[in-house]
N, C-alpha and C positions, 0 to 999 in steps of 0.2 A: 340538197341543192343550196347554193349561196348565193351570191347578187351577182347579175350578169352587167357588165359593164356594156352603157349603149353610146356613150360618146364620152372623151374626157372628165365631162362636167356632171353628167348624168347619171345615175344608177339605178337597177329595176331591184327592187326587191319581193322575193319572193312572199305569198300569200301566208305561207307557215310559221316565216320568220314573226311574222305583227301578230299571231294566234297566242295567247297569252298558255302557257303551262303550268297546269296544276299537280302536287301530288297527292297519293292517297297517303294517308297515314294511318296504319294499325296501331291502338293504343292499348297498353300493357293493362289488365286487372286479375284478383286472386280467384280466379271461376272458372279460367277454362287451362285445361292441361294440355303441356307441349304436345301430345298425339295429336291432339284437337287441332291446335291452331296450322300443327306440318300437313293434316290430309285437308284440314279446309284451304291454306295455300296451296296445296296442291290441286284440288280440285276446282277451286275457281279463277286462280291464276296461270295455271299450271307449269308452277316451280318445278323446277327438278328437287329431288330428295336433297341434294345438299343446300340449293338458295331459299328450301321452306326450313331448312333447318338452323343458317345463318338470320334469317328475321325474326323467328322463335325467338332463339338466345339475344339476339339483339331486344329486341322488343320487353323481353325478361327483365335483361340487363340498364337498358336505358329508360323504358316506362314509352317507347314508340319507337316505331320502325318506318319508312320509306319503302309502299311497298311499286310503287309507280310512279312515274312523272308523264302525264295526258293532256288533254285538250279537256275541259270541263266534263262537255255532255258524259266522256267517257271515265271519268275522273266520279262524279257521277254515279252513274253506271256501278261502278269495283266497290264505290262507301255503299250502297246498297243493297251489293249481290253481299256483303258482311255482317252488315243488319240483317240480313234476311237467311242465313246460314243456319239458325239454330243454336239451342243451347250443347252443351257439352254433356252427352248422356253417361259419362265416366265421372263425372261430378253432380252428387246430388244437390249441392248448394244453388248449382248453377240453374239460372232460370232464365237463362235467354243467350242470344249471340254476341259476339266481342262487338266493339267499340270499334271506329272509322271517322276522322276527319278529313276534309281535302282543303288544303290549301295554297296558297299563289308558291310557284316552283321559285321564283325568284326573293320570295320575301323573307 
């Protein structure tokens, strides 16, 4: 939805537009291996095979990926179902789950 015009001078804007957006951010480290991080996209975002496998190599590549842009609470929500995912049991080093910040979509 966009702004609905109520008189020349006047315009409503919708409730969505002023709701501030956040994204999640997956951040790259040497612990968990690309199978790891395509079925945990997959299972908690649920990417198809190709867009868990584009945030992977992104993620690899740049040291962070974009894996959503939300509304907080839900923003939220995705940084903690990734904390809370587990380590990576094809690496013994690994000793816990990847890393998740959320920050302002616009900044």
């Amino acid at each position: 939805m966009g702004t609905t015009v109520l008189s020349p001078e006047i315009e409503a804007i919708d409730r969505d537009e002023l709701t501030p957006a956040y994204n999640v951010v997956l951040l790259n480290d040497d612990y968990h291996s690309y199978d790891y991080v395509i079925e945990m996209l997959q299972t908690l975002f649920v990417f198809s095979l190709e867009q868990a496998i584009d945030h992977t190599v992104e993620v690899d590549k740049k040291g962070r990926t974009i894996l959503l842009t939300c509304g907080l609470s839900e923003a939220e929500f995705a940084r903690d179902q990734i904390h809370a995912y587990g380590p990576d049991p094809n690496v013994p080093e690994c000793v816990g789950s990847m890393s998740a910040v959320i920050e302002p979509a616009n900044g």
